[in-house]
C-alpha positions in Angstrom: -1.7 -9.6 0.3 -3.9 -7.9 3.1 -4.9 -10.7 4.7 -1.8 -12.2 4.3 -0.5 -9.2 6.0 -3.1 -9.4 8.6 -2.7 -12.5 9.7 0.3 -12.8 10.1 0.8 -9.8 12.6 2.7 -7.8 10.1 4.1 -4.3 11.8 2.6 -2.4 8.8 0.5 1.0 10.3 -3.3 1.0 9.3 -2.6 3.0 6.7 0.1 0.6 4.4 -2.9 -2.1 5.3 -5.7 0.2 3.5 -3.1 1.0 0.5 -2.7 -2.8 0.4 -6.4 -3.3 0.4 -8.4 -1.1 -1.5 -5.1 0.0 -4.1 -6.9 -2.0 -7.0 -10.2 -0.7 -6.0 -10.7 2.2 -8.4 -14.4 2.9 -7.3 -13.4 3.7 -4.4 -10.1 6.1 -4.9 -11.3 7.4 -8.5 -14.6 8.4 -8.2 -15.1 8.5 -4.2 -18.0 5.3 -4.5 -19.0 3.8 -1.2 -17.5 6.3 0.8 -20.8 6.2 2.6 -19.4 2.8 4.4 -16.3 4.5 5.3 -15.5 5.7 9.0 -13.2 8.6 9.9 -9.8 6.3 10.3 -10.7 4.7 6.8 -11.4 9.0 5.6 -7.4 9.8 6.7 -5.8 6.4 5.1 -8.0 7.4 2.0 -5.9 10.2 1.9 -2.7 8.0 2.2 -3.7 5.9 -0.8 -4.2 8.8 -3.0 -0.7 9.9 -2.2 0.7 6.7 -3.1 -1.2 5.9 -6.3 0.8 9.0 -7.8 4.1 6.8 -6.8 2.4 3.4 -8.0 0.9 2.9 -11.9 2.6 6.5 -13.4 6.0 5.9 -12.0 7.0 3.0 -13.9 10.6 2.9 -15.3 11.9 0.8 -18.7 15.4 0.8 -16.5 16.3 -2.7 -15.3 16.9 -2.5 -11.3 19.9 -4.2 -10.2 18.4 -6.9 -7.8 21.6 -7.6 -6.0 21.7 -3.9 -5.4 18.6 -3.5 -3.9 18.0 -6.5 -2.2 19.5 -5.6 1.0 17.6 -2.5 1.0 14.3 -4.4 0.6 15.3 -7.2 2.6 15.1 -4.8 5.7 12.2 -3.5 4.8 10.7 -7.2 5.4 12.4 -8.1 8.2 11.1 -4.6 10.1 7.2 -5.3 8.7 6.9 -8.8 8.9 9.3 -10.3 11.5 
């Protein structure tokens, strides 16, 4: 999905792209491995991703989402990050 994002000149800041990226990569966010390779911008979206992986795995719901409902909703959010 990164480079898919990427390449195609999505509208995503730098720090959606590094959630994206390295969200699977517990290494990295769990135990703070290879940090050494990071620079300062890739420190402050660190930062971002921990933020977000509260909202991500632990914030599951056994609710059934109304697609037509949301679909509009989402639908922007596509058309505003990948035009």
């Amino acid at each position: 999905m990164y480079l898919a994002a990427k390449e195609n000149k999505t509208a995503l800041p730098s720090a959606g792209l590094f959630i994206i990226r390295y969200l699977s990569f517990y290494p990295l966010h769990k135990s703070g491995a290879f940090k050494y390779l990071m620079n300062d911008e890739d420190d402050k979206n660190l930062n971002w991703l921990h933020i977000f992986n509260k909202y991500d795995l632990y914030s599951k719901s056994k609710e059934k989402v109304d697609v037509e409902k949301v679909k509009p909703y989402y639908l922007s959010l596509i058309k505003k990050y990948f035009p």
